[in-house]
C-alpha positions as CSV (number, residue, x, y, z in Angstrom):
1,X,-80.0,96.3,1.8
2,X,-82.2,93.8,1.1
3,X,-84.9,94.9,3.7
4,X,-85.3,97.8,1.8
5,X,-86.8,96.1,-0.9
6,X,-88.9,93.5,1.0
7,X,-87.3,90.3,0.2
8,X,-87.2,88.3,3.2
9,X,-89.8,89.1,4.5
10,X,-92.9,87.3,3.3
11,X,-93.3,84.0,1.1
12,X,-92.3,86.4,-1.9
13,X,-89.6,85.6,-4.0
14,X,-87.0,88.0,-6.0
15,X,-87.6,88.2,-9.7
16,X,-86.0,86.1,-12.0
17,X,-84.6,86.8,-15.2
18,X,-85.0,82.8,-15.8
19,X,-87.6,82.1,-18.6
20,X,-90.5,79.6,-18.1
21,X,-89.6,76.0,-18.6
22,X,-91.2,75.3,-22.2
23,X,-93.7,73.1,-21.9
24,X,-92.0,69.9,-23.8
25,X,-89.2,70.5,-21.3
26,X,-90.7,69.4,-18.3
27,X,-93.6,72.2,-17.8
28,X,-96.9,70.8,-16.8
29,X,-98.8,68.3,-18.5
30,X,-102.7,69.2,-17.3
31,X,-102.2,73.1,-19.2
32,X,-104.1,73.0,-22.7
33,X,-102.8,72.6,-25.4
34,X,-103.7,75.8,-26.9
35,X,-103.4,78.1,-23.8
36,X,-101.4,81.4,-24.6
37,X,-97.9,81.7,-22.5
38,X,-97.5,84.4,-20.3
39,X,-95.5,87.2,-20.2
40,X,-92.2,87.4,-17.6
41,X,-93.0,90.1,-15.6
42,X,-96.9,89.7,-15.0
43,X,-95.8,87.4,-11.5
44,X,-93.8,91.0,-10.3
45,X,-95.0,92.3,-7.3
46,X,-94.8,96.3,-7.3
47,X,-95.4,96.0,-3.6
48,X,-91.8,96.1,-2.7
49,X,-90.6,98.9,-4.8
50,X,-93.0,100.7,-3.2
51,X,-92.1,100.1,0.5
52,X,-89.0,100.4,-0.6
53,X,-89.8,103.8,-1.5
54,X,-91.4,104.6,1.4
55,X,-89.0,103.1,3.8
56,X,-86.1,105.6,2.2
57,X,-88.7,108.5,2.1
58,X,-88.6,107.2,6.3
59,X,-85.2,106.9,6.3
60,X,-84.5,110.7,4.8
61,X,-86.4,112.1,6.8
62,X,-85.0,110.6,9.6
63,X,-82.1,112.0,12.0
64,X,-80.0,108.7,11.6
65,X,-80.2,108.3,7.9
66,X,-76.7,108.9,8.1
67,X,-75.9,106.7,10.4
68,X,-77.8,104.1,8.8
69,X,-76.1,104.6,5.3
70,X,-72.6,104.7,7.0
71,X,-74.0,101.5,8.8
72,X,-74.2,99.6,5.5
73,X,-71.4,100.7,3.7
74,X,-70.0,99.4,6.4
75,X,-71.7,95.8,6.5
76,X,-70.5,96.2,2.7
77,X,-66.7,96.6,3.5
78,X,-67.0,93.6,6.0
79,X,-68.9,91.6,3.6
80,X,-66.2,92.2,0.8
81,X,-62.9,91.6,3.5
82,X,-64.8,88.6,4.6
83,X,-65.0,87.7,0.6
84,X,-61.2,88.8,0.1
85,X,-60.5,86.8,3.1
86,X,-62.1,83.5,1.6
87,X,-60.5,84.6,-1.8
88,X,-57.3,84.7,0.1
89,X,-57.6,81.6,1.5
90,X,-58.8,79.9,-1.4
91,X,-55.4,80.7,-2.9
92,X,-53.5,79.6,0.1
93,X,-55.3,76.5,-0.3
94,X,-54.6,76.7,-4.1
95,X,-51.1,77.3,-2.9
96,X,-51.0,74.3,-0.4
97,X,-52.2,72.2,-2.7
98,X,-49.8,73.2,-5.3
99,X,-46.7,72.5,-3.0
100,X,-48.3,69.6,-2.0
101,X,-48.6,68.4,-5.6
102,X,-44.6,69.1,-5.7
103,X,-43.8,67.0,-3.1
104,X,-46.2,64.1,-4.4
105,X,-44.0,64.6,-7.5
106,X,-40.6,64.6,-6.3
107,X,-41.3,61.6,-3.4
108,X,-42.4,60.3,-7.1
109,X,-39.6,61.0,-8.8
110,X,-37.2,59.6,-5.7
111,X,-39.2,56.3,-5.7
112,X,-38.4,56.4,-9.8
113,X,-35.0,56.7,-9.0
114,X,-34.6,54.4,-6.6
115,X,-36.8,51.8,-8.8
116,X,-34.4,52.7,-11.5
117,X,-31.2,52.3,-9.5
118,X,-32.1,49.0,-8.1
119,X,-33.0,48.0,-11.6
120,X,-29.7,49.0,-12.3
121,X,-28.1,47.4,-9.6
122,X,-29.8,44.0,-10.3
123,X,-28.8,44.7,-14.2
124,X,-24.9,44.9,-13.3
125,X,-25.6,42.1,-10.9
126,X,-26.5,39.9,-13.4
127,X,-24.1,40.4,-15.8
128,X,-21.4,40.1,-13.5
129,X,-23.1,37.0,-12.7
130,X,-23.1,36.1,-16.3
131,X,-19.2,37.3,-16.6
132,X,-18.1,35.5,-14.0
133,X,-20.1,32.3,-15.3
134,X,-18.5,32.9,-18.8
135,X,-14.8,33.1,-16.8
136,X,-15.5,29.8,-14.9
137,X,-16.8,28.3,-18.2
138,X,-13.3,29.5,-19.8
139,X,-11.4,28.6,-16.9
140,X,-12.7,24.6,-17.3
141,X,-12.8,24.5,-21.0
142,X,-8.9,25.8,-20.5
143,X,-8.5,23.2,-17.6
144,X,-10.1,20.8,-19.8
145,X,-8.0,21.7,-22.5
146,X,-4.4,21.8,-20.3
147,X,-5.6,17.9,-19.1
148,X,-5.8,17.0,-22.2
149,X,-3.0,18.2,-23.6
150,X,-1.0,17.1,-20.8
151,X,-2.6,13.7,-21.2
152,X,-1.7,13.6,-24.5
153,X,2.2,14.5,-23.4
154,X,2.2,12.1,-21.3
155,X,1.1,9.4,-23.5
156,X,3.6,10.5,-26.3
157,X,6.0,10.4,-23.6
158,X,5.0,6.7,-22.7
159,X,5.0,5.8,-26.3
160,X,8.7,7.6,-27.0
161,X,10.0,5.3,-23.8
162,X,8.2,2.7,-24.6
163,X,9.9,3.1,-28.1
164,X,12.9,3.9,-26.7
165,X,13.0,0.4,-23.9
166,X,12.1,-1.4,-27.3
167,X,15.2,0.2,-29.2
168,X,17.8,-0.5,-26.3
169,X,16.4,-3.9,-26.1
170,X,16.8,-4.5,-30.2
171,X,20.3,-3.2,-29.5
172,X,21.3,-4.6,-26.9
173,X,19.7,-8.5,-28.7
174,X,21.8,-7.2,-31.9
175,X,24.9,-6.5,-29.8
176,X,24.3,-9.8,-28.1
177,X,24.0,-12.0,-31.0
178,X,27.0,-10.1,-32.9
179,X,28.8,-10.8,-29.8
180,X,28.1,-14.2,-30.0
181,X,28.8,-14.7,-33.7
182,X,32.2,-13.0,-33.0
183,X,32.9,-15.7,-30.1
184,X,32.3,-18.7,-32.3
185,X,33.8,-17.0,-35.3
186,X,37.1,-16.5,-33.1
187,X,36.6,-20.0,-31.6
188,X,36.6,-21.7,-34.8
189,X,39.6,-19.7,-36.0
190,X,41.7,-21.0,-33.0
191,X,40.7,-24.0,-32.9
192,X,41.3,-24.6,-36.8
193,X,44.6,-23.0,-36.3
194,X,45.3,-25.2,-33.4
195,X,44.4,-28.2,-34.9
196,X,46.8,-27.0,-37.9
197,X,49.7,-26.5,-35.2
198,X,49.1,-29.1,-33.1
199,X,52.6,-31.0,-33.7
200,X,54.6,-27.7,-33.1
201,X,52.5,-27.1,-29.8
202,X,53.5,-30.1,-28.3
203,X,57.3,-30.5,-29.9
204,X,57.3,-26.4,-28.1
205,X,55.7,-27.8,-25.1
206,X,58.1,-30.6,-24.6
207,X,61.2,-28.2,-24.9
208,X,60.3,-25.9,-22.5
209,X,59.4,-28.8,-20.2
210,X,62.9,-30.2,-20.6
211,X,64.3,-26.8,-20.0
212,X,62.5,-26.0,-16.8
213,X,63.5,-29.3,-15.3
214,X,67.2,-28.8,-16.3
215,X,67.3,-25.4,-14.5
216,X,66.0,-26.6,-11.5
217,X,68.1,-29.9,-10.9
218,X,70.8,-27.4,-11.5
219,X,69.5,-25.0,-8.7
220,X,69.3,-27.5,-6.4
221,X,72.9,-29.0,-6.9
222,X,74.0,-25.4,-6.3
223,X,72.0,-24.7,-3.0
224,X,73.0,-27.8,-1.8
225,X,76.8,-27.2,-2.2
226,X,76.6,-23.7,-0.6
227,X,74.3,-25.0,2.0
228,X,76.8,-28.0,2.9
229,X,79.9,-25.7,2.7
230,X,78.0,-23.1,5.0
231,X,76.9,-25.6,7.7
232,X,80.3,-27.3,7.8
233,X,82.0,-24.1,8.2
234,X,79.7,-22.7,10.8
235,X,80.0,-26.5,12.7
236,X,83.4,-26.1,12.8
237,X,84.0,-22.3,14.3
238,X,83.0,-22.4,18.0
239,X,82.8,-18.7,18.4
240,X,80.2,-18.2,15.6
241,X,78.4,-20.8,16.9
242,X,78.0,-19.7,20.5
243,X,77.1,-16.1,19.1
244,X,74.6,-17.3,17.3
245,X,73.2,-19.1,20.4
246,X,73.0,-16.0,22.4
247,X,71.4,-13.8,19.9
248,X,68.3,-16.4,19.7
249,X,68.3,-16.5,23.7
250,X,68.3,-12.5,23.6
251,X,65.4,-12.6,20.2
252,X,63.2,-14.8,23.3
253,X,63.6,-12.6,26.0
254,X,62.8,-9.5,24.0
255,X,59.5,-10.8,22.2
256,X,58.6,-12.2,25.6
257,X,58.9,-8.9,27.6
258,X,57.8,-7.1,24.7
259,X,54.2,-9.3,24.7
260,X,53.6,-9.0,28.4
261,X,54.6,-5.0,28.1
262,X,52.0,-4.3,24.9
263,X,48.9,-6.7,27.0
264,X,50.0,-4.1,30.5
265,X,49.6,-1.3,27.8
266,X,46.5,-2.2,25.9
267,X,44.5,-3.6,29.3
268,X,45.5,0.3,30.2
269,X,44.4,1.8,27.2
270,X,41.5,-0.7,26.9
271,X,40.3,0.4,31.1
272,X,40.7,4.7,29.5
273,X,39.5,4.3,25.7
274,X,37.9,0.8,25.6
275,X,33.9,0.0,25.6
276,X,32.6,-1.7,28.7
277,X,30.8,-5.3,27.6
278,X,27.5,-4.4,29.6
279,X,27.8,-1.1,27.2
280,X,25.9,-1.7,23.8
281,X,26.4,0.9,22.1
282,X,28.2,4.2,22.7
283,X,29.7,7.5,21.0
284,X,32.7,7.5,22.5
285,X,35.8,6.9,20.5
286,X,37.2,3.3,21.2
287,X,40.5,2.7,20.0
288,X,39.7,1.4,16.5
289,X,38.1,4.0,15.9
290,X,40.9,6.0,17.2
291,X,43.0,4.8,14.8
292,X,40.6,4.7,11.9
293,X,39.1,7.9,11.9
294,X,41.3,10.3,14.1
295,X,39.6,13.6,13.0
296,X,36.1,12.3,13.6
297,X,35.5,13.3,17.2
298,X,36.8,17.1,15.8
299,X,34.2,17.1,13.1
300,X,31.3,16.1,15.1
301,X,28.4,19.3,16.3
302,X,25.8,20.1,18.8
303,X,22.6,18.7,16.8
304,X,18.7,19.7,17.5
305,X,17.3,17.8,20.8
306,X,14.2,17.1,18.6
307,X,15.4,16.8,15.2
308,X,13.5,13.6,13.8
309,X,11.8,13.2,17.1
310,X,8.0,13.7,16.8
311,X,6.1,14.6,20.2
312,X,3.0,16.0,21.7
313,X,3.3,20.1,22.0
314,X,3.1,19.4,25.8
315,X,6.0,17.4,25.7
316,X,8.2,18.8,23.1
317,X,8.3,21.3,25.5
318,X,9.1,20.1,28.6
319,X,11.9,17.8,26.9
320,X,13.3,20.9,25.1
321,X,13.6,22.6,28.6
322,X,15.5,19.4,30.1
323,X,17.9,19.7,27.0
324,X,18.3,23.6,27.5
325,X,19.0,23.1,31.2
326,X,21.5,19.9,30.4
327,X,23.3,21.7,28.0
328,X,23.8,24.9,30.1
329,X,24.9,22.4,32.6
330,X,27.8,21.0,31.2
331,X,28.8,24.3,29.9
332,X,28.9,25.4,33.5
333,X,30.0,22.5,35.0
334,X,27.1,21.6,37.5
335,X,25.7,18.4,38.7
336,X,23.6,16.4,36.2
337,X,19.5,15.5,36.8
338,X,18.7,11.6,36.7
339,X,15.8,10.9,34.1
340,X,13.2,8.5,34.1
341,X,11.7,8.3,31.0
342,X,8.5,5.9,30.8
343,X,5.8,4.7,28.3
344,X,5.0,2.1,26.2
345,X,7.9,0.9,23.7
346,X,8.1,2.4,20.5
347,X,7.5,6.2,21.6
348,X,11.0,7.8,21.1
349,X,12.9,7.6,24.5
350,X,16.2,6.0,23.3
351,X,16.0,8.2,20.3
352,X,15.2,11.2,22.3
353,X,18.0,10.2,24.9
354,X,21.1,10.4,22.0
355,X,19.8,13.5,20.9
356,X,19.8,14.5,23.9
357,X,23.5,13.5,24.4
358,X,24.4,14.9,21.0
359,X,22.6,18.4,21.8
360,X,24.0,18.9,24.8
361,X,27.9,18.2,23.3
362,X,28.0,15.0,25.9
363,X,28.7,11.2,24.7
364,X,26.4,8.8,25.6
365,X,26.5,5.0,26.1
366,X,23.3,2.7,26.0
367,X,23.0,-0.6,28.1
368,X,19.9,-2.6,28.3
369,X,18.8,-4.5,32.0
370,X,18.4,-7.7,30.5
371,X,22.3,-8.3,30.1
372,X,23.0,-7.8,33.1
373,X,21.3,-11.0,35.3
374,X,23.0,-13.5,33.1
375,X,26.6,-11.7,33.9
376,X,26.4,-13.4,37.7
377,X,29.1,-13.3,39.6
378,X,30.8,-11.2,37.1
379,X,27.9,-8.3,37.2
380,X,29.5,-5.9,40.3
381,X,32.8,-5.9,38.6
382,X,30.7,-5.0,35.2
383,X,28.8,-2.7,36.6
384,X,32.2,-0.9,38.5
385,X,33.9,-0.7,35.2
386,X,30.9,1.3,33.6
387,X,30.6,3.6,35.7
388,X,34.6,3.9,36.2
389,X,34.7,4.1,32.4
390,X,32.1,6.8,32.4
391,X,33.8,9.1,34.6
392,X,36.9,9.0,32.3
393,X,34.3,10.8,29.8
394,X,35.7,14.9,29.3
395,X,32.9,15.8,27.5
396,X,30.5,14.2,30.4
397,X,29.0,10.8,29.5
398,X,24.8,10.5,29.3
399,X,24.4,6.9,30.4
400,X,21.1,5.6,29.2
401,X,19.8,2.1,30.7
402,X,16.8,0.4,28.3
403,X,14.9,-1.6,29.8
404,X,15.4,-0.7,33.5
405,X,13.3,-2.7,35.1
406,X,15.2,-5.7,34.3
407,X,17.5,-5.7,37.0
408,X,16.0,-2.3,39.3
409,X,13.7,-4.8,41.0
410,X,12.5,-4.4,44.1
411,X,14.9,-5.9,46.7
412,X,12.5,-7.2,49.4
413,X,10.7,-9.6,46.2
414,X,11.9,-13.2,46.4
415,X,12.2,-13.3,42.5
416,X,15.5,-11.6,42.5
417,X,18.8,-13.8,42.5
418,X,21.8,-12.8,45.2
419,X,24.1,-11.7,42.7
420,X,21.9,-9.4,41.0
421,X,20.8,-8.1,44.1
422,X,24.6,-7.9,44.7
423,X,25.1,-5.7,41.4
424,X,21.7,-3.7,42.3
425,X,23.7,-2.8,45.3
426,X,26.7,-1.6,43.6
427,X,24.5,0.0,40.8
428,X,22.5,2.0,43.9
429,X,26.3,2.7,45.5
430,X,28.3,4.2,42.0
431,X,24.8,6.7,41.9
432,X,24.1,7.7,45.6
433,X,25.5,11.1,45.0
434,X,24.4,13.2,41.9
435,X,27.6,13.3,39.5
436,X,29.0,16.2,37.0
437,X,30.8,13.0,35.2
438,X,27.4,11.4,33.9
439,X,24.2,11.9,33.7
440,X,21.4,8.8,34.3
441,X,18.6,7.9,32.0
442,X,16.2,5.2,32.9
443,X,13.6,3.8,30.5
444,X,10.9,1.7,31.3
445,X,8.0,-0.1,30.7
446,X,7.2,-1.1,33.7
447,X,8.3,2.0,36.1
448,X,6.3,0.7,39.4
449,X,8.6,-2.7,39.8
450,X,12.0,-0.2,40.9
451,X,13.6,-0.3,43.5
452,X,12.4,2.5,45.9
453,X,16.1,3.5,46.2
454,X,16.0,4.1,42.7
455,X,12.6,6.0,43.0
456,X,15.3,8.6,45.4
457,X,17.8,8.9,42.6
458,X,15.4,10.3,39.7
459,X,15.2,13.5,39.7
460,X,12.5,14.1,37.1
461,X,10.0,11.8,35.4
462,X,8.7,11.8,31.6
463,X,5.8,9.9,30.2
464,X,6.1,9.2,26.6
465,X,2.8,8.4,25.6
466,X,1.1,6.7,22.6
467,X,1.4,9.8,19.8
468,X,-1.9,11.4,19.0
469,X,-3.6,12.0,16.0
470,X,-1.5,15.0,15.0
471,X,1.8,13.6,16.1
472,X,0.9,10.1,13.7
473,X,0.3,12.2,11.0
474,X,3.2,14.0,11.3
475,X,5.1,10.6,11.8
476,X,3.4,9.3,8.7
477,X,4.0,12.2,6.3
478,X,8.3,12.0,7.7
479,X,8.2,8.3,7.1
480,X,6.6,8.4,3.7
481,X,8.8,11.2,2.5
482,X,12.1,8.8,4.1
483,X,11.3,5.7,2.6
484,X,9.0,6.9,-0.2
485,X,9.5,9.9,-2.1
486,X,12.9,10.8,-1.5
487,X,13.9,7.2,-3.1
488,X,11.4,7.7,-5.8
489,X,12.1,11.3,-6.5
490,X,16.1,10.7,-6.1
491,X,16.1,7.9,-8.9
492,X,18.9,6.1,-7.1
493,X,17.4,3.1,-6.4
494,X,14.4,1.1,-8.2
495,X,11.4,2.8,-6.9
496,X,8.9,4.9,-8.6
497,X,5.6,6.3,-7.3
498,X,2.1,6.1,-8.6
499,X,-0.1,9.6,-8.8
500,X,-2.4,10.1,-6.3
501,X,-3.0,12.6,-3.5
502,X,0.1,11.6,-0.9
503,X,-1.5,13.9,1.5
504,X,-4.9,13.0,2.1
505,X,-3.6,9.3,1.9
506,X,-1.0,9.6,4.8
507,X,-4.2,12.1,6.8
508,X,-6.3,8.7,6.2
509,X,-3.6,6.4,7.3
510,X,-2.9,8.8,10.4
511,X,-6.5,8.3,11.3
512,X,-5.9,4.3,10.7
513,X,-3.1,4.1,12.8
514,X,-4.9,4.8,16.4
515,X,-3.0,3.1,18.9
516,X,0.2,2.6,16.9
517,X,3.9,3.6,18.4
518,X,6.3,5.6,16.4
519,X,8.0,2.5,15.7
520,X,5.3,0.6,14.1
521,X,4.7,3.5,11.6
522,X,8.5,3.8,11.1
523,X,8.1,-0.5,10.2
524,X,5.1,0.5,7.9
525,X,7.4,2.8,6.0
526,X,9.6,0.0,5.5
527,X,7.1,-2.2,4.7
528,X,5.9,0.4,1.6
529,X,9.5,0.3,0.6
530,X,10.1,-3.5,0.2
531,X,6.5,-3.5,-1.5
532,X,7.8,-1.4,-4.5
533,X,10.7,-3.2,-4.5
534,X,9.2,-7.0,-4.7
535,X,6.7,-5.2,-7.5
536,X,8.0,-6.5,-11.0
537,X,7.8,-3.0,-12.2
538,X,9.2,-1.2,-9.1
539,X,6.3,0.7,-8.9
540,X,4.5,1.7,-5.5
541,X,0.6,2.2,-6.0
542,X,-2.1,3.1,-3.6
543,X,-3.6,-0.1,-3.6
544,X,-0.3,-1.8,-2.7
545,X,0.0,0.9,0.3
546,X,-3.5,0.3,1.0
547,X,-3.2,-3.6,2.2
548,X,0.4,-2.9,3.9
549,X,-2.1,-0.6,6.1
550,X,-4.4,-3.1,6.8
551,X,-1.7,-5.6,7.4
552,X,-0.4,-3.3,10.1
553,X,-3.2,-2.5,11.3
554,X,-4.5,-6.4,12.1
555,X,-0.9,-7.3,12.9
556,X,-1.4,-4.3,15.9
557,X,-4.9,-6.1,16.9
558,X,-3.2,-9.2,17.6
559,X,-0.5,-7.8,20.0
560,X,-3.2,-5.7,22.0
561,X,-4.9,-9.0,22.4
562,X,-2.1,-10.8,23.4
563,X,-0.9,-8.5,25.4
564,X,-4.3,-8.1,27.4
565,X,-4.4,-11.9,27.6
566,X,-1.2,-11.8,29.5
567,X,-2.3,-8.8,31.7
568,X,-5.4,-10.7,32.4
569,X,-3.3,-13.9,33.2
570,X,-1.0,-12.4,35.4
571,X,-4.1,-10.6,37.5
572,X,-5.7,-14.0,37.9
573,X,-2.6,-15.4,39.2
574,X,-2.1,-12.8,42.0
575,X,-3.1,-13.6,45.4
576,X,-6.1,-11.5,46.6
C-alpha cells in the first residue's frame, strides 16, 4: 500500500531512521566548522501523510473500498506464499546442498578406504616380499652351510681312506718284510741242518738207490720168465692160436663198419642239426650245443622287438607293426613278408633283425654276400643247403643276408662272374614262392645295384636312416650308463667316475655327434671305458671324455671325406 503514502511517486524518498554521517566520518568537507547539526526529521515531508489521508477519505467514501481492501489483503497473501515459496525453496536448496555435502563425504570416505586398502595391500606386499627374501636368504645360508659340511665329509672321508690306503700299505710292507725274515730265517735253518747231515743224506741216498735198482732187475727177470713161458705155450697150441687170429680179423671189421656207420650218421645229423658254412652265425641249436646245453632252447623267451634298439618315432612304429604282424604269423601259420632293410651301416638293421627273430619266437641265421663269390663252383650247392637247412627250422627260420648287394647284382652287368651268376640263379629259384619255413631279410647299402628279380621278391622296404638329434641322445645316455656308470657304480671292475652333470654332458655330446651312426656312439662308449681304464687312478673325468669326443668326432670327418672322394671318383669314371 505503498501508493497510499506517496512513495514512488516523485523523486521523494521514505524516511530513514539512519542518522547523519558525522562529519569526521566521511560527511562533507566545505560545511563550517562551527555550523549547528540538524535535527532528523526537519528533511520529512508531511505531504504524503496527507494524501495519504485524503486518498483513504476517497477510498471510504467510495463504493469499492471493499473491494480495494480485499484487493490488497490479497496482493499481501500472494506476496507472503511467494515469500514461503522462496523460504521453501531455500531449504530445499539447504537440503540439496546438505545431501550433496553427504555424498562429497562418503565418495571421500570410499576414496579413504580405498587409499587405505591399497596402502595396505602394498604394506603386506612388501613384507611378503621381505619374508620371502629372508627364506631365500635362509635357504642359501642352509645350502651354504649343507656344502660345506658335506665338503668337509668328504674331505674327512678322503683323509680316513687316504689313512686307511696308508695303513694297508704299512701292513702289508710289515707282512712283507716279516715274511721275508721268516724265509731266510727258515733258509738258514735248513741249510745249517743240511750241512750238519750232509753224510747221512747221501749214505740214505745211496741205499735207496741201491734198493730201487735191486727191485727192478728183479721185475724184469720175472716178466721176462712169464712172458717167455706164455709165448712158448701159446706158439705151441694151434687152436689158441688160430682163435686169436680171428678175433683180431672180427676187432677190424667191426671198427671199420662202425667208422663208416657213425660218418653216414653224423653227415645225417650234421644235413638236420648242423650250421651251413655260408651261415655266420645263427640261434639254432647245433649239435654241440645239443649236447652241452640240452635245456637251453626250453629256457629261452619271446623278447621286445625294440629292446636296446634306438629309432626315430616314425620308424619305431612301422618296425613294431612288421614284428606284430610276423609274430601273429607264425602263430597262425601264414606265409612270411621279405624285408629289405636299407641305410647307411651302423643304424641297427642286423640288431633290429635278431630281435626281430627272437620276438617273434623264430631262429634266425645271418650270412653276409661277400662269402659267397669266393665259394665258386661250390656256391649253388652252398646256397641249396641253406635254404634246405632252413626249412628243417620248426620254429620257422628268419634268414638275414648282410651285405646283399654283394652277390644280388644285376645279371645283365659284365662285372659279375658265371658262377655267381649261377648261385644268383639258385638264390632267385629256392625264393620264387613266398615260404611259411623262413622269412628273408636283406640289408644294404647300396639297394639300387639288385637284381630286379630280387626287387619282385621284397615285399616291404625300410630306410634306417642316420639317427636324429633325439635318437643320439638317447643312444648316448644308454651307452654311457653301459659302459660308464653301471661299471663305476657296480664296483666290479676298476672304474670310478668323476662329479659332474652326466646329463647336460651326454645332451652336448648328442649335439656333437651330428652325422654319427649308432655304431660309432656305441665305439665312443668303449672308447670312455678303455680311457678310465689306461688312467693310473682308474678314474674317468670330463676332460678325458671331452678329447675321446673330439677324437670321434675328427676320426668321422675323415671317413665323410674319404668317402665323398670315392663317390666323386667313381662319378668321374662313368661314361656320360
Amino acid at each position: 500500500m505503498s501508493w497510499l503514502f506517496g512513495w514512488g511517486r516523485g523523486p521523494s524518498k521514505p524516511p530513514t531512521d539512519e542518522a547523519e554521517t558525522p562529519e569526521g566520518e566521511g560527511g562533507s568537507s566545505d560545511k563550517s566548522f562551527g555550523e549547528k547539526p540538524k535535527d532528523k526529521w526537519s528533511n520529512f515531508d508531511p505531504t504524503g501523510l496527507e494524501r495519504a489521508a485524503k486518498s483513504a477519505r476517497e477510498l471510504d467514501r467510495s463504493r469499492h473500498a471493499k473491494e480495494a481492501l480485499d484487493l490488497a489483503r490479497m496482493q499481501e497473501q500472494s506476496v507472503q506464499l511467494e515469500h514461503q515459496s522462496k523460504v521453501k525453496e531455500h531449504e530445499a536448496a539447504l537440503e540439496q546442498l546438505k545431501g550433496e555435502q553427504i555424498r562429497l563425504q562418503a565418495e571421500e570416505r570410499r576414496k579413504t578406504l580405498t587409499e587405505e586398502t591399497k596402502q595396505n595391500q602394498a604394506r603386506a606386499q612388501y613384507q611378503d616380499k621381505l619374508a620371502r627374501q629372508r627364506y631365500d636368504d635362509q635357504v642359501r645360508q642352509q645350502q651354504a652351510l649343507n656344502e660345506e659340511n658335506l665338503r668337509k665329509q668328504e674331505e674327512s672321508v678322503t683323509k680316513q681312506e687316504a689313512m686307511r690306503k696308508a695303513t694297508i700299505e704299512h701292513e702289508m710292507a710289515l707282512r712283507h718284510k716279516n715274511e721275508l725274515l721268516r724265509v731266510e730265517a727258515e733258509s738258514a735253518a735248513r741249510a745249517k741242518v743240511e750241512r750238519e747231515n750232509a753224510d747221512l743224506i747221501r749214505e740214505q741216498i745211496r741205499l735207496k738207490a741201491a734198493e730201487h735198482r735191486q727191485t727192478v732187475l728183479e721185475s724184469i727177470r720175472t716178466a721176462g720168465a712169464v712172458f717167455g713161458e706164455g709165448f712158448h705155450a701159446f706158439v705151441s697150441d694151434w687152436d689158441k692160436l688160430t682163435a686169436t687170429v680171428a678175433g683180431f680179423t672180427l676187432l677190424a671189421v667191426g671198427v671199420y663198419s662202425a667208422r663208416n656207420a657213425t660218418g653216414v650218421i653224423g653227415r645225417y645229423i650234421e644235413a638236420r642239426l648242423g650250421k651251413p658254412s655260408l651261415v655266420r652265425e645263427t640261434s639254432r641249436i647245433t649239435v654241440a650245443e645239443a649236447i652241452k646245453h640240452p635245456v637251453k632252447r626250453l629256457r629261452s623267451r619271446p623278447q621286445d622287438a625294440l629292446e636296446g634298439v634306438v629309432l626315430s618315432p616314425s620308424l619305431e612304429e612301422r618296425v613294431r607293426d612288421i614284428a606284430i604282424a610276423t609274430r601273429n604269423t607264425r602263430q597262425n601259420k601264414g606265409l612270411y613278408r621279405n624285408i629289405l632293410m636299407y641305410g647307411p651301416p651302423g643304424t641297427g638293421k642286423t640288431l633290429f633283425a635278431k630281435k626281430l627273430a627272437l620276438h617273434s619266437g623264430m631262429d634266425y641265421a645271418i650270412m653276409t654276400g661277400g662269402d659267397v663269390a669266393p665259394m665258386g663252383r661250390d656256391g649253388v650247392t652252398a646256397m641249396h643247403k641253406v635254404f634246405d637247412w632252413a626249412s628243417t627250422s620248426q620254429r620257422g627260420l628268419l634268414l638275414f643276408v648282410d651285405e646283399a648287394d654283394a652277390f644280388l647284382r644285376k645279371r645283365s652287368t659284365e662285372t659279375i662272374s658265371e658262377d655267381l651268376r649261377s648261385t644268383l640263379n639258385a638264390f632267385l629259384y629256392r625264393t620264387g614262392e613266398q615260404s611259411n619255413k623262413f622269412m628273408l631279410v636283406l640289408a644294404s647299402n647300396q639297394p639300387e645295384q639288385f637284381d630286379w628279380a630280387i626287387n619282385d621278391r621284397i615285399d616291404e622296404i625300410v630306410n634306417f636312416a642316420l639317427p636324429g638329434l633325439e635318437e643320439r641322445e638317447r643312444l648316448v645316455r644308454l651307452y654311457f650308463d653301459r659302459f660308464v656308470l653301471e661299471p663305476a657304480t657296480l664296483g666290479r671292475q676298476r672304474m670310478k667316475l668323476a662329479q659332474f652333470d652326466y646329463g647336460q654332458k651326454c645332451s652336448n655330446i648328442a649335439i656333437r655327434a651330428e652325422g654319427m651312426s649308432g655304431r660309432e656312439i656305441s665305439k665312443l662308449g668303449v672308447a670312455w671305458q678303455a680311457a678310465a681304464y689306461s688312467s693310473e687312478d682308474g678314474v674317468l673325468t670330463e676332460a678325458m671324455i671331452d678329447a675321446r669326443v673330439d677324437d670321434a668326432v675328427h676320426q668321422h670327418a675323415q671317413k665323410m671325406d674319404w668317402l665323398h672322394m670315392e663317390r666323386g671318383a667313381e662319378s668321374a669314371g662313368k661314361p656320360s
